[in-house]
C-alpha positions in Angstrom: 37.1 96.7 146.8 35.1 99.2 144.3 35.4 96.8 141.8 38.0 98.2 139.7 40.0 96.0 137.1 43.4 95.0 139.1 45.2 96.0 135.8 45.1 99.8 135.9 43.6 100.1 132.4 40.1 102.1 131.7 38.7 99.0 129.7 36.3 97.1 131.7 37.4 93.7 132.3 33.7 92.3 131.0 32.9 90.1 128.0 29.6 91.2 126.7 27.6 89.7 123.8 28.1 92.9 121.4 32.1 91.6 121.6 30.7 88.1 120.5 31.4 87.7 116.8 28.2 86.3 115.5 27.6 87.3 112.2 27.7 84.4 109.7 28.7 86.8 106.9 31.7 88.4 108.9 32.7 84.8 109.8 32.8 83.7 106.5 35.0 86.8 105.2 37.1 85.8 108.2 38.1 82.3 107.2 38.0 83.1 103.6 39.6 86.3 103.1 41.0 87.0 106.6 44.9 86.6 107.6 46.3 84.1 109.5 49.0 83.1 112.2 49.7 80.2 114.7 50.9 80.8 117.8 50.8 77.3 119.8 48.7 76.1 120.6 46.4 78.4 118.8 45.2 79.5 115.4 44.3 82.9 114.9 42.5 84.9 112.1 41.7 88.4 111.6 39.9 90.8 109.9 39.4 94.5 109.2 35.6 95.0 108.1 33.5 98.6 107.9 30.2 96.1 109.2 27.6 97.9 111.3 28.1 95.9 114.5 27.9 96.6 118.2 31.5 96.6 119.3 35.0 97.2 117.7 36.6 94.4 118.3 34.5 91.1 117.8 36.2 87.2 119.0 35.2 83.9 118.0 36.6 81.3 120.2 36.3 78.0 118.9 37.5 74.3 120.3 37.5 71.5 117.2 35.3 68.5 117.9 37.7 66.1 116.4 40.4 67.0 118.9 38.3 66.7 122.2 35.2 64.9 121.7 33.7 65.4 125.1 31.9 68.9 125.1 32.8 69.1 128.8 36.4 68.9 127.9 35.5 71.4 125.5 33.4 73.7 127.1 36.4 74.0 129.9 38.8 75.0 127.4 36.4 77.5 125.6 36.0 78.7 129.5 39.8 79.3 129.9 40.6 81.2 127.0 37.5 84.1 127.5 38.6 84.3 131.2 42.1 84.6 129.7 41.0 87.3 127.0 38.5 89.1 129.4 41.4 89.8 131.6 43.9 91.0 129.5 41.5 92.1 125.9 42.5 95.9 127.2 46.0 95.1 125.3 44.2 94.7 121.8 41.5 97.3 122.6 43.6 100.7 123.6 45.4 100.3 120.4 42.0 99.6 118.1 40.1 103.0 119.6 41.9 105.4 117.5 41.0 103.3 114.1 37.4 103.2 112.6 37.8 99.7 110.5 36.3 97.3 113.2 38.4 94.0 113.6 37.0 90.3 114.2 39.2 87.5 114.4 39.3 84.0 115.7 41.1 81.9 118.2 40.9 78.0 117.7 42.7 75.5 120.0 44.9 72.9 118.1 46.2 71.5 121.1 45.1 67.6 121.4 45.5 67.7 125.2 43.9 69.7 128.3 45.6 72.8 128.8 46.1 75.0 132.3 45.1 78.5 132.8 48.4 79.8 133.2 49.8 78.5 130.0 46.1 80.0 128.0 46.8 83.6 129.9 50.4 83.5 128.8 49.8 82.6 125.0 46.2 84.7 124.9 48.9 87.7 126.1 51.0 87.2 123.4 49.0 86.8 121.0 46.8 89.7 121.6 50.2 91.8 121.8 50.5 90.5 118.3 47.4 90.8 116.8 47.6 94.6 117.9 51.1 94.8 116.3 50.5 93.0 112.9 46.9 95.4 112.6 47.0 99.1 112.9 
């Protein structure tokens, strides 16, 4: 065990701060200017920006209050879906290191009822295999 991602791919299966999206003005040009697509039960948005920021490809994950009003509930979901992304992100990254715009985008949960790991992996998969389709 030398600690090598099971997957075979030379991203490191980590989910650093720098991959964080966390600029205010990069979130609002995403939810404002950015394109959209639904792939239940999420909600993704995306961006191309020339920003200064640490990494080149940025995630906001986000769970709505109104549909889970216990922050445990939500805090497990948020849990799921960056396990989910940290895992299998290499599918969206290989494809972005040959560009130089940086990409953020967002995943929001629209479900109104607890999800299971293997359902988040399978949909965080395909979406990722689409957001690295619809952007190049």
């Amino acid at each position: 065990m030398s600690g090598e991602p099971i997957t075979g791919s030379a991203t490191p299966q980590t989910f650093k701060k720098a991959e964080r999206l966390t600029s205010k003005k990069i979130m609002d040009e995403l939810f404002n200017r950015g394109s959209s697509f639904v792939l239940y039960p999420f909600r993704v948005g995306s961006i191309e920006h020339d920003y200064n920021v640490p990494s080149k490809v940025q995630v906001l994950i986000s769970v709505p209050k109104k549909n889970f009003p216990l922050a445990v509930h939500r805090n497990r979901i948020k849990r799921l879906i960056r396990e989910a992304y940290r895992k299998n992100k290499f599918l969206l990254i290989e494809k972005r290191s040959s560009t130089k715009k940086n990409l953020a985008f967002s995943i929001v949960f629209t479900d109104k009822k607890l999800p299971d790991y293997f359902l988040v992996e399978e949909k965080i998969i395909a979406l990722l295999t689409q957001l690295s389709r619809q952007i190049k």
